[in-house]
Backbone as numpy.savetxt, mean C-alpha at the origin, in Angstrom:
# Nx Ny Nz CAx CAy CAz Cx Cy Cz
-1.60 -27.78 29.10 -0.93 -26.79 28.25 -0.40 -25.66 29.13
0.73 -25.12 28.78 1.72 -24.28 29.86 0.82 -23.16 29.41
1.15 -22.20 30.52 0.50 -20.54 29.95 1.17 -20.01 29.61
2.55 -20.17 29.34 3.57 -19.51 28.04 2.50 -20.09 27.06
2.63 -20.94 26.73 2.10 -21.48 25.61 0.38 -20.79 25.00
-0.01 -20.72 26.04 -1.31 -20.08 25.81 -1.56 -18.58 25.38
-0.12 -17.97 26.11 -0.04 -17.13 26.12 0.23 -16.77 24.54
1.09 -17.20 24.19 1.61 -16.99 22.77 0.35 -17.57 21.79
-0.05 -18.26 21.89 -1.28 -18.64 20.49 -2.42 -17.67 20.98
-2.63 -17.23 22.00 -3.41 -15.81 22.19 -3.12 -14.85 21.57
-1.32 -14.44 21.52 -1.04 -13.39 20.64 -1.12 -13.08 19.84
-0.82 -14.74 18.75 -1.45 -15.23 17.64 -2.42 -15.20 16.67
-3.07 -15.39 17.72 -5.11 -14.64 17.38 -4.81 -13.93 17.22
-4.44 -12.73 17.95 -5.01 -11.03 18.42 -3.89 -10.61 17.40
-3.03 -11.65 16.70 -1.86 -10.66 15.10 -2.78 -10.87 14.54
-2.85 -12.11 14.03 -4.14 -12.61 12.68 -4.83 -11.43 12.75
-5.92 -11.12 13.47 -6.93 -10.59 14.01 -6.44 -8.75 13.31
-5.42 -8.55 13.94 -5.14 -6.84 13.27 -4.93 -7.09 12.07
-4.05 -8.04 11.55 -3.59 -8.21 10.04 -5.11 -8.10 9.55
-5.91 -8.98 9.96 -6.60 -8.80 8.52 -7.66 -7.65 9.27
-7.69 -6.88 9.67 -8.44 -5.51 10.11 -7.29 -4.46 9.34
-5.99 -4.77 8.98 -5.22 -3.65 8.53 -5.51 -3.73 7.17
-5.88 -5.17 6.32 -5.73 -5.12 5.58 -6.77 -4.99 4.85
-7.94 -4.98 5.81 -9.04 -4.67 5.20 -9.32 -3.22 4.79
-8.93 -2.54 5.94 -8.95 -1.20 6.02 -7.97 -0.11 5.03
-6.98 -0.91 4.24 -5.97 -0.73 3.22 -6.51 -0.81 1.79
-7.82 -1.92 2.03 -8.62 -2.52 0.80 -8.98 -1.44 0.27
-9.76 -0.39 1.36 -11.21 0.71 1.28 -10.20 2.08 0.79
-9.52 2.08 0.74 -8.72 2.95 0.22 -9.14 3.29 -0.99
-9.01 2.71 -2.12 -8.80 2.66 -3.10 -10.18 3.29 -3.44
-11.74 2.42 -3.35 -12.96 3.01 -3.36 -13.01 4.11 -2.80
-12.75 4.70 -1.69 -12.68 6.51 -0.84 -12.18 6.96 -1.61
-11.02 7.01 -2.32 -10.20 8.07 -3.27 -10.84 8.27 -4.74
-11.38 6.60 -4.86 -12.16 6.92 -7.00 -13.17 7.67 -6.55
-13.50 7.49 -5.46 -15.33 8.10 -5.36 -15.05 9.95 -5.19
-13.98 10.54 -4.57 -13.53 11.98 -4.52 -12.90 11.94 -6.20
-12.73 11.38 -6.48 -11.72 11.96 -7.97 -12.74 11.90 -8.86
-13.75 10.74 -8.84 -14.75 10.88 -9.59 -15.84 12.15 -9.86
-15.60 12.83 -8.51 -16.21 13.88 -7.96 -15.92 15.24 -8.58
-14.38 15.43 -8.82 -13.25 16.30 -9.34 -12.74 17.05 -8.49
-12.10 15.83 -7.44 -10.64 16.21 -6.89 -9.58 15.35 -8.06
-8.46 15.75 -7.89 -7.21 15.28 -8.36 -6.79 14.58 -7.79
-6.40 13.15 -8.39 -5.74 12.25 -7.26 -4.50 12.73 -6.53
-3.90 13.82 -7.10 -2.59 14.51 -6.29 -3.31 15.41 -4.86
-4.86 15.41 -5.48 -4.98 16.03 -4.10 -5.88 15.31 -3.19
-6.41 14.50 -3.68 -6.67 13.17 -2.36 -5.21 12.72 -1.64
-4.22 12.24 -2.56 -3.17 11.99 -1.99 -3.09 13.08 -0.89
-2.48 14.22 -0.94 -2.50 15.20 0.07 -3.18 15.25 0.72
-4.24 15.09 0.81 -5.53 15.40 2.07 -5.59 14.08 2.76
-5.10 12.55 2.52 -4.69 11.70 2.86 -3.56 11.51 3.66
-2.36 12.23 3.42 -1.31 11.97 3.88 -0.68 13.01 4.85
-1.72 14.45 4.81 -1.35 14.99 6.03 -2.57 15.29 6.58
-3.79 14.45 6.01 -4.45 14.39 7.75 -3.85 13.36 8.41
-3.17 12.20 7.53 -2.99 11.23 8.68 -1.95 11.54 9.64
-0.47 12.33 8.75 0.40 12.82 9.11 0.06 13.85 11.06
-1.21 14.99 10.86 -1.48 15.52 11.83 -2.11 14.20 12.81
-2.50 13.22 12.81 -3.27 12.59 13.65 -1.94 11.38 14.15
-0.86 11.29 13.35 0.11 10.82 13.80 1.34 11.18 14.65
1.30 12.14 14.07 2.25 13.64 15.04 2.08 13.68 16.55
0.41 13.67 16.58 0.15 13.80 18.03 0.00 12.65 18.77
0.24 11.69 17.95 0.27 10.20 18.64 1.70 10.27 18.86
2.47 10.28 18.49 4.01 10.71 18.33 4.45 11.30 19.65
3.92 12.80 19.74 4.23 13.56 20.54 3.60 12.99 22.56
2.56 12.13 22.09 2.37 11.47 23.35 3.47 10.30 23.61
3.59 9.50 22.68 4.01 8.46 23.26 5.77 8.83 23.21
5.99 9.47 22.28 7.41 10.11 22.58 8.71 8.47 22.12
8.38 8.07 21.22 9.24 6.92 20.92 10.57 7.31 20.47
11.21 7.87 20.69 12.50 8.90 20.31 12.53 9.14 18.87
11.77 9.79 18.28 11.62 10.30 16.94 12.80 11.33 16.59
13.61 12.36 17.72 14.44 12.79 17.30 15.92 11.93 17.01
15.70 10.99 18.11 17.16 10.14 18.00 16.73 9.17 16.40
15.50 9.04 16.16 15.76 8.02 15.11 16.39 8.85 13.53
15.63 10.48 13.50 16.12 10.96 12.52 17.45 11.49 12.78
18.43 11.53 13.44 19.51 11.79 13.68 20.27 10.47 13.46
20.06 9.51 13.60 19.96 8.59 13.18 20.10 8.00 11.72
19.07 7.80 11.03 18.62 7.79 10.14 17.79 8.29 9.24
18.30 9.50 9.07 17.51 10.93 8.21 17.42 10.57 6.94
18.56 10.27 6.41 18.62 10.45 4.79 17.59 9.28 4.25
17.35 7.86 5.34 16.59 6.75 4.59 15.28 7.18 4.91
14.84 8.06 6.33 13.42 8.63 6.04 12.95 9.01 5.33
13.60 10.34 4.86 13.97 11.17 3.77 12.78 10.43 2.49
13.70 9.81 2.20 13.79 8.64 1.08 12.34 7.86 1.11
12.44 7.49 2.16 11.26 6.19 2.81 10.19 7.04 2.32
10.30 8.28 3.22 8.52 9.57 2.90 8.25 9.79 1.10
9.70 10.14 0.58 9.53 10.40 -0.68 8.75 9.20 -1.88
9.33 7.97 -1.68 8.74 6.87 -2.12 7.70 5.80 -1.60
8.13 5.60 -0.07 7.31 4.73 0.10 5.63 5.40 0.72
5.83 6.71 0.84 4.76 7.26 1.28 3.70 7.95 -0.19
4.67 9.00 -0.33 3.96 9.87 -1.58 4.62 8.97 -3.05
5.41 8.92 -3.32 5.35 7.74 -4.59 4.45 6.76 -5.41
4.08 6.08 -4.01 3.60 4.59 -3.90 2.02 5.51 -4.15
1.78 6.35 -3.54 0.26 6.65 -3.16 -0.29 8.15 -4.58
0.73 8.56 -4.91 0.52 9.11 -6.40 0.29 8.71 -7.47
1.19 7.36 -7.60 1.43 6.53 -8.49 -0.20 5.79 -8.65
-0.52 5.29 -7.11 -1.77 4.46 -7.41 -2.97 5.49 -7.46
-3.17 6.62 -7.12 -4.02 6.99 -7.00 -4.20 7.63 -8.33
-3.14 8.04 -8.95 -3.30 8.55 -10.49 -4.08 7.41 -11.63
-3.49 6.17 -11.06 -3.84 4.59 -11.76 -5.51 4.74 -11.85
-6.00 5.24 -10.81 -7.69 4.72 -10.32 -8.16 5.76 -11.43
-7.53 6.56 -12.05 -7.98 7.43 -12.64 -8.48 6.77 -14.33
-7.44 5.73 -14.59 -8.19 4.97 -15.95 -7.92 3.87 -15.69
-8.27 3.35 -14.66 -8.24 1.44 -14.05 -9.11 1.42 -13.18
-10.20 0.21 -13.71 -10.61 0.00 -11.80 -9.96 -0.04 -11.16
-10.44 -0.30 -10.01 -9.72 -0.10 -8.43 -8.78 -1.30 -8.55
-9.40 -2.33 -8.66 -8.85 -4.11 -8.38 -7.97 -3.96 -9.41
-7.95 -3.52 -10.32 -6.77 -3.63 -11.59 -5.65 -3.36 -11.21
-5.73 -1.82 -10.57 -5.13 -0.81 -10.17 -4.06 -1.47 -9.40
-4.69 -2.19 -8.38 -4.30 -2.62 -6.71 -3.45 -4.15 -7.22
-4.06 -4.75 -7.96 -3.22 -6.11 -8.33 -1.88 -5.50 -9.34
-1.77 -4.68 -9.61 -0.49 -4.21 -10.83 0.77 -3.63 -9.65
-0.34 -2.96 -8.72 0.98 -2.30 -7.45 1.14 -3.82 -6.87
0.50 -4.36 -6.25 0.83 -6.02 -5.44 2.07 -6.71 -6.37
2.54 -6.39 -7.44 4.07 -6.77 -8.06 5.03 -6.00 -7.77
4.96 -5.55 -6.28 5.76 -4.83 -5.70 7.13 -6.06 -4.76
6.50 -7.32 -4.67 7.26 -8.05 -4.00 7.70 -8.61 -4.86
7.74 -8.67 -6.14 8.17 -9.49 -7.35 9.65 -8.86 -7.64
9.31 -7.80 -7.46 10.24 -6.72 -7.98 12.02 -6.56 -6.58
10.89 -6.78 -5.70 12.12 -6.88 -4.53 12.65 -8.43 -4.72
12.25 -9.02 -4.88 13.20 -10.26 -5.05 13.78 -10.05 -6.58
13.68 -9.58 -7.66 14.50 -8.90 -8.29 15.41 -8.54 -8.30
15.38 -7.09 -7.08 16.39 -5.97 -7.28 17.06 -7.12 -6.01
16.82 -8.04 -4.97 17.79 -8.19 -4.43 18.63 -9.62 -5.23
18.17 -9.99 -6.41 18.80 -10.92 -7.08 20.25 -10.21 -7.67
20.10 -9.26 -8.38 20.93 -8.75 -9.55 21.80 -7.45 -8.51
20.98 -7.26 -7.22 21.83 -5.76 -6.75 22.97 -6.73 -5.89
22.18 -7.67 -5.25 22.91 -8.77 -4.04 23.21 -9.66 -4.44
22.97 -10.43 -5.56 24.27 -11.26 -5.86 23.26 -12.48 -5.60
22.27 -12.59 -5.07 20.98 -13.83 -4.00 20.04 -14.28 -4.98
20.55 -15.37 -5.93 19.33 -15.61 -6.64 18.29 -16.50 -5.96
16.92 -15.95 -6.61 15.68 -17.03 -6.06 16.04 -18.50 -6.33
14.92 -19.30 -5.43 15.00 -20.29 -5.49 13.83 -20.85 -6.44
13.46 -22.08 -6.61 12.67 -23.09 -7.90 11.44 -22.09 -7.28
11.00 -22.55 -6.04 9.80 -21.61 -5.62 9.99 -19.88 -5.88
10.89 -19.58 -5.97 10.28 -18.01 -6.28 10.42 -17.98 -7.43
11.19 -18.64 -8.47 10.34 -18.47 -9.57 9.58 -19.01 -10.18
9.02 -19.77 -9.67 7.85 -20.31 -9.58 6.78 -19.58 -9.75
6.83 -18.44 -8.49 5.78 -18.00 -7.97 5.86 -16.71 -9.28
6.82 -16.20 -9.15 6.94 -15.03 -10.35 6.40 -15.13 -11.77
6.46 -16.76 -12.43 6.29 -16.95 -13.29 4.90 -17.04 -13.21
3.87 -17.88 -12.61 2.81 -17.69 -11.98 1.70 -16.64 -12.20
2.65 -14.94 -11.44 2.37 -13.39 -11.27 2.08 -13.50 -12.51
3.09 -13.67 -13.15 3.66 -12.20 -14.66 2.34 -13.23 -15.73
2.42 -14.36 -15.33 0.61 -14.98 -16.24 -0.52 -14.29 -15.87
-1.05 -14.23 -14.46 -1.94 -13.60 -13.79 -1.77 -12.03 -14.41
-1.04 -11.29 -14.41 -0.56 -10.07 -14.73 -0.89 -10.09 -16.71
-0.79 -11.07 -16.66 -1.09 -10.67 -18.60 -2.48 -11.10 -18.80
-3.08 -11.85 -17.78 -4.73 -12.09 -18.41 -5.33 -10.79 -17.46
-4.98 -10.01 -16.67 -5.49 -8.51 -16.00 -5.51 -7.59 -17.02
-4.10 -7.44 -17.82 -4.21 -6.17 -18.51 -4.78 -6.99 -19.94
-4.98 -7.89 -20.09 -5.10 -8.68 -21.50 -4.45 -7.80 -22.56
-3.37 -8.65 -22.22 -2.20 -8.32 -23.67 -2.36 -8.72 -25.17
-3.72 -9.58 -24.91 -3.63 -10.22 -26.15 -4.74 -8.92 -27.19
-5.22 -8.08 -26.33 -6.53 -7.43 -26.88 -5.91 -6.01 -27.18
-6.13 -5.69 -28.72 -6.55 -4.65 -29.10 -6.96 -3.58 -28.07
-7.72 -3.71 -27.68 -8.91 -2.70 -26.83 -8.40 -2.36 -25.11
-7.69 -2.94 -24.89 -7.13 -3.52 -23.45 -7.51 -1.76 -22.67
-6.83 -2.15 -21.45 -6.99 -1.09 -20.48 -5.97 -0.21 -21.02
-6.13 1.13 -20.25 -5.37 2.06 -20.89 -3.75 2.51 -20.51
-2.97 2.65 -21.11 -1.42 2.39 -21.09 -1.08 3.48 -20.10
-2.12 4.66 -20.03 -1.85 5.66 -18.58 -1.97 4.86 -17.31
-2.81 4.43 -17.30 -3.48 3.57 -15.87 -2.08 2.08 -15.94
-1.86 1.94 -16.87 -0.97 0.54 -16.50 0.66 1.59 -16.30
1.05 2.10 -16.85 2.39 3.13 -16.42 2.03 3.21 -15.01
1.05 4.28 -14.51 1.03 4.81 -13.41 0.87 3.08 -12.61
0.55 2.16 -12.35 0.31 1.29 -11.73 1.29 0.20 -11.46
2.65 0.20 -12.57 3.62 -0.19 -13.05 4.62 0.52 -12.22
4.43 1.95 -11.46 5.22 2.64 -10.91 4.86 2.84 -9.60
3.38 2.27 -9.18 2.74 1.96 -7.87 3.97 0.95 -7.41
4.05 -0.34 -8.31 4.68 -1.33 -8.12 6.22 -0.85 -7.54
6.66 -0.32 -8.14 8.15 -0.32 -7.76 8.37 1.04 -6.37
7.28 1.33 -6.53 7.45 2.32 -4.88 7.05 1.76 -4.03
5.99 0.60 -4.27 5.99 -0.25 -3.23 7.02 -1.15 -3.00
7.68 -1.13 -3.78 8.66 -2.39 -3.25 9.84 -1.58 -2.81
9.95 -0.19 -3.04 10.84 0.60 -1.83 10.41 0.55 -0.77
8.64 0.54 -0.68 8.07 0.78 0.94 9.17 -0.63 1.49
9.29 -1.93 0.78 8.98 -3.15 1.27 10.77 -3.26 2.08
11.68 -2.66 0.83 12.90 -2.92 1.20 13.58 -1.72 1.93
13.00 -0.48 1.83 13.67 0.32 3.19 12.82 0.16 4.60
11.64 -0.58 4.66 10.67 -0.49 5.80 11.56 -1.48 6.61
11.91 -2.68 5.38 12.40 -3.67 6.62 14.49 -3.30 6.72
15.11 -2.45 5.92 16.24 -1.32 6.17 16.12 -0.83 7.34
14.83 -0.12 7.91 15.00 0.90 8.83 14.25 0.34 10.20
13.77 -0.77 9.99 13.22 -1.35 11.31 13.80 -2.03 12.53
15.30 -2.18 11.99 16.21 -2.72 13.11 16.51 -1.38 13.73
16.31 -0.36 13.46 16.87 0.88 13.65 15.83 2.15 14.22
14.69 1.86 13.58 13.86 2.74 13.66 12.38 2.74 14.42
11.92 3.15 15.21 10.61 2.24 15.44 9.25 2.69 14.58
8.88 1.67 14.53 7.87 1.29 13.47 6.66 2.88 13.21
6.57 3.12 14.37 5.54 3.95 14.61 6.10 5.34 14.39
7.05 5.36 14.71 8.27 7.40 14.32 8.48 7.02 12.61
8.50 5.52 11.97 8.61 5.58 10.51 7.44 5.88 9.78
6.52 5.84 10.38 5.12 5.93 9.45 4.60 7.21 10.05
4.82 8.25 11.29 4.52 9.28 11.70 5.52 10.41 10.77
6.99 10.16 10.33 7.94 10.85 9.92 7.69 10.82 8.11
7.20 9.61 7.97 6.96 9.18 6.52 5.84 9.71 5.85
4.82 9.89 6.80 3.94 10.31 5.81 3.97 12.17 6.31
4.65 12.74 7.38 4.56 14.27 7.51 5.90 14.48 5.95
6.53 13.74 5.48 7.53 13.86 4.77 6.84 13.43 3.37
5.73 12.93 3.06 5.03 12.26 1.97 4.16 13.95 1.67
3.47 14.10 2.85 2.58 15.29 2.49 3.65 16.63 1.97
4.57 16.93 2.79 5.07 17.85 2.83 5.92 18.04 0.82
6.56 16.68 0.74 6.68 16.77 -0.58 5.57 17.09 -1.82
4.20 15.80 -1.46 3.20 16.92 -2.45 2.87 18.01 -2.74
2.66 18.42 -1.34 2.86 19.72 -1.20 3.20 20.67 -1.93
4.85 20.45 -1.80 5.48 21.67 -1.99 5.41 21.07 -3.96
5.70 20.13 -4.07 5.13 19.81 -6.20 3.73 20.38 -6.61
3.05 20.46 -5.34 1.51 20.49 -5.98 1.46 22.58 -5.96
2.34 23.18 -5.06 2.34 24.76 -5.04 3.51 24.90 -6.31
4.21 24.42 -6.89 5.43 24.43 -7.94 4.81 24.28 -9.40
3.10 23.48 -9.01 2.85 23.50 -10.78 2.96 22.17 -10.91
4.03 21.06 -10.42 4.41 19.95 -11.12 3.02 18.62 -11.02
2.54 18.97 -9.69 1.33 18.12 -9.62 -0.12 18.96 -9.74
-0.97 18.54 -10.18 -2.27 18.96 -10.32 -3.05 18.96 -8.62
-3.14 19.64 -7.93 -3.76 19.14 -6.55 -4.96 20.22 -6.83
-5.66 19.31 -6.63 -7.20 19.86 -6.43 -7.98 19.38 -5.57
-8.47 20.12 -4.85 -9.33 19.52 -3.52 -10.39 20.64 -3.80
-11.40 20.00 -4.67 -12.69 20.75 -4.60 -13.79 20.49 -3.37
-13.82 21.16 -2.15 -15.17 21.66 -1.32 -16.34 21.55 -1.92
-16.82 22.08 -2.98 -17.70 22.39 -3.20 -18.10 21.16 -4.32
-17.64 20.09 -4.11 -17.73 19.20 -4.91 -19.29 18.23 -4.44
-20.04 17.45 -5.66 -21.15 17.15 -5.23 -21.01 16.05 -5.93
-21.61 14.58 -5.79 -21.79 13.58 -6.38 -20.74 12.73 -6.04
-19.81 12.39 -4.37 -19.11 11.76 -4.24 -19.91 10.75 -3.75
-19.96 9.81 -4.39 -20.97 8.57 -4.33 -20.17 7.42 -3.64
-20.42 6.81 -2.55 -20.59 5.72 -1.84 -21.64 4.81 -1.64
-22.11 3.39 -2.46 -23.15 2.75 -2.60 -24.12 3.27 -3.13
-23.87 3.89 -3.99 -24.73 4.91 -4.90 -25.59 6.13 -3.71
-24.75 6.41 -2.72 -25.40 7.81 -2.06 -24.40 8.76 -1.79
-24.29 10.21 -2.38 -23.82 10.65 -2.09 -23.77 11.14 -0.69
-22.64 11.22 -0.34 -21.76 10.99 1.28 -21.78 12.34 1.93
-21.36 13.10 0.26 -20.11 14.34 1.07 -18.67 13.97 0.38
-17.78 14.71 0.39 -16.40 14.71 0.23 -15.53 15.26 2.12
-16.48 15.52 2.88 -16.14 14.97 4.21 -15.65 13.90 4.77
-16.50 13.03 4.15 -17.23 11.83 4.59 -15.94 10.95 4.14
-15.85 11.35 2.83 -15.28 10.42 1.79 -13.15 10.60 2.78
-12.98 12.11 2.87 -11.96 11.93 3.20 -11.87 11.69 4.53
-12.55 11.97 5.42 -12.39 11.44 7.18 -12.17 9.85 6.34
-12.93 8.86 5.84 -12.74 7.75 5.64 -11.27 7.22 5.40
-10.78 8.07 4.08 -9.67 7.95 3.88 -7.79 8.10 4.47
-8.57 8.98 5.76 -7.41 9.22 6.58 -7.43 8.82 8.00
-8.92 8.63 7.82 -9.18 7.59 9.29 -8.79 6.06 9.52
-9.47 5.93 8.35 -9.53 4.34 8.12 -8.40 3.44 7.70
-8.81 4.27 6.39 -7.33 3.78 5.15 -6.14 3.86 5.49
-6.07 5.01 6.58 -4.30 5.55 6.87 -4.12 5.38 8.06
-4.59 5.84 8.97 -4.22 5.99 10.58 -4.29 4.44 11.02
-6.13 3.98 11.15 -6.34 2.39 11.40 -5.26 1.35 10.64
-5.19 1.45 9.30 -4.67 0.47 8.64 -3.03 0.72 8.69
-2.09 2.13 9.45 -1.02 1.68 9.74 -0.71 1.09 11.04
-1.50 1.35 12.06 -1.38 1.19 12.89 -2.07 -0.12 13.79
-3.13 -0.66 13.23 -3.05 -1.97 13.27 -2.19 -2.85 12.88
-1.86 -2.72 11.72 -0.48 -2.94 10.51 1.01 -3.41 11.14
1.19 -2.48 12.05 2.33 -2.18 12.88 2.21 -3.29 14.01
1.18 -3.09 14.51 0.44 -4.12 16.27 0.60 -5.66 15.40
0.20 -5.68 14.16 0.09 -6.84 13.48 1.47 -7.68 13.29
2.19 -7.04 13.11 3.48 -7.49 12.80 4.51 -7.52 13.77
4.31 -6.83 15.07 4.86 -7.32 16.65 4.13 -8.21 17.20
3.62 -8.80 16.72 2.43 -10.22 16.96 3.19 -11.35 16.40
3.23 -11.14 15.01 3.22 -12.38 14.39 4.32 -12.02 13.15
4.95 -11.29 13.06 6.08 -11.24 12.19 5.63 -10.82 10.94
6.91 -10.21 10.50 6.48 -9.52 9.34 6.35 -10.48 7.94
7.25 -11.74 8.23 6.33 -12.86 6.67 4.88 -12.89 7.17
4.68 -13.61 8.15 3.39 -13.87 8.13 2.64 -12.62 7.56
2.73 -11.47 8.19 1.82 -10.25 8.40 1.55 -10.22 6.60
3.22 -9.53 5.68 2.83 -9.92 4.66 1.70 -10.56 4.18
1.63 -11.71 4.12 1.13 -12.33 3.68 -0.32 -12.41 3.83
-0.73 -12.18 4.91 -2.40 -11.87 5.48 -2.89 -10.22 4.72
-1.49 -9.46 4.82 -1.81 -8.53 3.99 -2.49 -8.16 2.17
-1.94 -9.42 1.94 -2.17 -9.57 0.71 -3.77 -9.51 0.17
-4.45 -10.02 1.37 -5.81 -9.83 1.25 -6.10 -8.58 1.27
-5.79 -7.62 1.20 -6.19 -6.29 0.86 -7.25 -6.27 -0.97
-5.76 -7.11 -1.57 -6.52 -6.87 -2.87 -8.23 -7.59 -3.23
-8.36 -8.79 -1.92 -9.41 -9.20 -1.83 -10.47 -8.59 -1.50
-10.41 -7.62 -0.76 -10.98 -6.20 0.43 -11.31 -5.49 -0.55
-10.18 -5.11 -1.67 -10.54 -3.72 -2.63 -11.27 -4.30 -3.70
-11.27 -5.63 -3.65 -12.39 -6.36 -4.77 -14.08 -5.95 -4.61
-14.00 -6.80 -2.58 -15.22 -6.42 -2.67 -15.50 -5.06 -2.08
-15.10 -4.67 -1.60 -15.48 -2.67 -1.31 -15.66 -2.31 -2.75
-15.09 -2.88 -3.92 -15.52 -1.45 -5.22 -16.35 -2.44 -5.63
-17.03 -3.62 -5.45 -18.25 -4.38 -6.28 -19.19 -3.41 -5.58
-19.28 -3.03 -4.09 -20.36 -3.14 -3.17 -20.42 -1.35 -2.83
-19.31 -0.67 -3.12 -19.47 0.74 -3.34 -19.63 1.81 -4.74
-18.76 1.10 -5.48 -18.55 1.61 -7.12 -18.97 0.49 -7.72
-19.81 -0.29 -7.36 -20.26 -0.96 -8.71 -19.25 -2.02 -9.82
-18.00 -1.87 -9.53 -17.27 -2.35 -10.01 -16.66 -3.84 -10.37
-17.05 -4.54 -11.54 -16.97 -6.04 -11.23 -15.88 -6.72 -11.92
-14.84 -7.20 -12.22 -13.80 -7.54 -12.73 -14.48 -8.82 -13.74
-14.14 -9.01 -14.78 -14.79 -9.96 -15.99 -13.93 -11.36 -15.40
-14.71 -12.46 -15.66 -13.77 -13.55 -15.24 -12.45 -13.54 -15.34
-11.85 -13.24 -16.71 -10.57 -13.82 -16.97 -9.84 -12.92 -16.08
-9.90 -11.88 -15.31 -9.41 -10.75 -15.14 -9.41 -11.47 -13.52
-10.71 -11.51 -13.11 -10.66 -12.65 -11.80 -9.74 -13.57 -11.89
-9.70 -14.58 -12.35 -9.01 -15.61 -12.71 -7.23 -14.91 -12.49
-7.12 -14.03 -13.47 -5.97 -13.62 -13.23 -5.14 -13.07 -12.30
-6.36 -12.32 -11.47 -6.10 -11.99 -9.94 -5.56 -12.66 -9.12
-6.06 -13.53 -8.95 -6.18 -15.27 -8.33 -4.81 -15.47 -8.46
-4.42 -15.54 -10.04 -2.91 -16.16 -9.82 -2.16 -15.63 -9.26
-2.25 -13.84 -9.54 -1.36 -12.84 -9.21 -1.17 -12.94 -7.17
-2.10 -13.02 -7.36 -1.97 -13.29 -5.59 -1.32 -14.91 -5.22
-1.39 -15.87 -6.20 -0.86 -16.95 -5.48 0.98 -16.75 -5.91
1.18 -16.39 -6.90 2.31 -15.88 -7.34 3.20 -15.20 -6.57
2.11 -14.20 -5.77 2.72 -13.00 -4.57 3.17 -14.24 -3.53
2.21 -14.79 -3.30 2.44 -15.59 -1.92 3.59 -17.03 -1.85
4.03 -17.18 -3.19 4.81 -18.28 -3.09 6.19 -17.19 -3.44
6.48 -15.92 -3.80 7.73 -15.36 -3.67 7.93 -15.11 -2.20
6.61 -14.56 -1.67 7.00 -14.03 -0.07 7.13 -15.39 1.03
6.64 -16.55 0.35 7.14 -17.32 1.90 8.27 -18.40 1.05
8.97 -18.10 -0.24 10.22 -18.83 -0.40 11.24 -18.90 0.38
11.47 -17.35 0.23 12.69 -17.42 0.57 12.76 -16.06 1.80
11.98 -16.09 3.42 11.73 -15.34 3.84 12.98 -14.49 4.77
13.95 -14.62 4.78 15.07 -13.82 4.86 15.81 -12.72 3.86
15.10 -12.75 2.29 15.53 -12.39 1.36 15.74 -11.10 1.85
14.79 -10.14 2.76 14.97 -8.75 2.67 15.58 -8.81 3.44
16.88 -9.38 4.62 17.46 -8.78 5.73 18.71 -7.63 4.72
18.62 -6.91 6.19 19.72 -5.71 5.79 20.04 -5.70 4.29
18.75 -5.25 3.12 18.90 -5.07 1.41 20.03 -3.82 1.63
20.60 -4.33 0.08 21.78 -3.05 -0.26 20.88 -2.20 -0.76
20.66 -0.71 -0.57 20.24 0.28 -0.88 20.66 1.12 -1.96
22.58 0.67 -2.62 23.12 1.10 -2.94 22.32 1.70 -4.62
C-alpha cells in the first residue's frame, strides 16, 4: 500500500474522529442551556453568554492566527452580516427559546428539518428539483416529524415550543446555505469568529432595546447537572467551551478532512448525543413512538443529504 494512500485513510480517521467529537459536543448544548433556564436565566440570555464568550475566545484565536479576517469582510460583509444574524443568533434563539416548553430531543429533531427545507428553497428558488431519493427521504422526515409532535393528540406538545423550533429549522438551513455561499470565499474559521461576535452583538443590542428578555441571573441556585447542582459557572464555561468553541472548531478540522457531505452527515448524530446527555443529565426520556419517530427523522435527514450532494453549490440567496 502506497503512503499517499495511507496517508489519506489516516486523514480519514482523524475527520471521522473530529466529526463525531463536534458532534457530540453540539449534542451537550442543549442539556447546559435547559439546566441555566431551568434555573431562571432566559434563554435570550444563555444565548448571549454563549455567543460572546465564544465570540471573545474566538477573536483571540483570530487575532493569532490572522487568516485575513479584514480582507474577508471587505469582501463579503453584507453575507456575514446576514450569516451572524441568522445562522448564529437566529438559529440559537429560536432553539433555545424551544427548550423552554420541549424537551431537549424534541427541540433538536424539529431544528434537524433544517436540510429539508434547503432542498426546498433550492427547488422552487433554483429551478433544481429533488430526485425519487430526496423525496423519499422528506417524505420519510415529515412522518417521523408527525409521530414527535403527535398530531394526532389532543394533549400534544406545546404550539410555543413547536413555533420556536419550526424557526430553529429554517435558521438552520440559512446556517446550511450561506455557510456553504461563503466558504469558497471565506475561511471557515474568520466565518464562525465574525459570526458569532455579530450573533452576540445583535442580542445584545435587542436584549438592551426591550425586544428580548436577557436574563443572566448570578445569583441563581439549582442549576442541576445529573441531579447536582454545578453552579451556573459551571453550566456556562460548559456551554461556551464545549458546545461552542470545541464543537466549531473541531467541526471546521472535520470537514477539511473529509468533506462537508460526509461531515454533514456524521453530524447528524448530534441529535443522538442530545438524546443521551438529557436521559443521563435532565432525566429526560422520549416515549417510544416519539423514539421511533426520531429514528425516521434522522433517516429522512440522511437520505436528502447524500441524494443529491451538489444541491448547495453557489445557492441563489436572492
Amino acid at each position: 500500500m502506497s503512503a499517499g494512500l495511507l496517508a489519506r485513510r489516516d486523514g480519514t480517521r482523524a475527520g471521522l474522529a473530529l466529526a463525531l467529537a463536534s458532534a457530540a459536543a453540539f449534542g451537550l448544548s442543549g442539556p447546559f442551556a435547559k439546566a441555566l433556564t431551568d434555573a431562571g436565566w432566559s434563554a435570550s440570555g444563555a444565548v448571549l453568554v454563549r455567543l460572546g464568550g465564544a465570540a471573545v475566545i474566538l477573536l483571540v484565536i483570530l487575532a493569532v492566527a490572522r487568516p485575513g479576517v479584514l480582507a474577508a469582510i471587505r469582501a463579503d460583509g453584507p453575507a456575514l452580516l446576514l450569516y451572524g444574524l441568522l445562522a448564529m443568533a437566529g438559529v440559537q434563539v429560536a432553539f433555545f427559546n424551544a427548550l423552554q416548553y420541549l424537551p431537549v430531543t424534541v427541540a433538536l429533531l424539529l431544528e434537524y428539518l433544517g436540510p429539508i427545507l434547503v432542498i426546498g428553497w433550492v427547488w422552487l428558488v433554483r429551478g433544481q428539483p429533488p430526485g425519487p431519493r430526496t423525496v423519499l427521504g422528506a417524505g420519510v422526515a415529515l412522518v417521523g416529524l408527525s409521530m414527535v409532535v403527535q398530531v394526532w393528540s389532543g394533549i400534544g406538545l406545546r404550539w410555543e415550543g413547536l413555533a420556536w423550533g419550526f424557526a430553529a429549522a429554517v435558521c438552520q438551513a440559512a446556517y446550511f446555505l450561506m455557510a456553504d455561499r461563503a466558504g469558497s470565499t471565506t475561511p471557515p474559521l474568520v466565518l464562525a469568529g465574525v459570526g458569532m461576535t455579530v450573533g452576540a452583538v445583535v442580542v445584545g443590542l435587542l436584549g438592551a432595546a426591550g425586544v428580548l428578555p436577557v436574563v443572566v441571573d448570578t445569583a441563581a441556585a439549582g442549576v442541576l447537572l445529573a441531579g447536582v447542582d454545578v453552579g451556573w459557572p459551571v453550566a456556562a464555561a460548559l456551554l461556551i467551551g464545549v458546545s461552542s468553541v470545541v464543537a466549531y472548531l473541531t467541526g471546521l478540522a472535520a470537514i477539511a478532512r473529509i468533506g462537508a457531505a460526509r461531515g454533514s452527515l456524521v453530524a447528524l448524530l448530534e441529535v443522538v448525543a442530545s438524546a443521551v446527555a438529557s436521559w443521563l443529565l435532565l432525566g429526560q426520556v422520549p416515549t417510544a413512538g416519539q423514539a421511533f419517530g426520531g429514528a425516521l427523522i434522522l433517516v429522512g435527514v440522511a437520505l436528502t443529504s447524500t441524494a443529491r450532494p451538489a444541491v448547495l453549490a453557489e445557492p441563489d440567496l436572492r
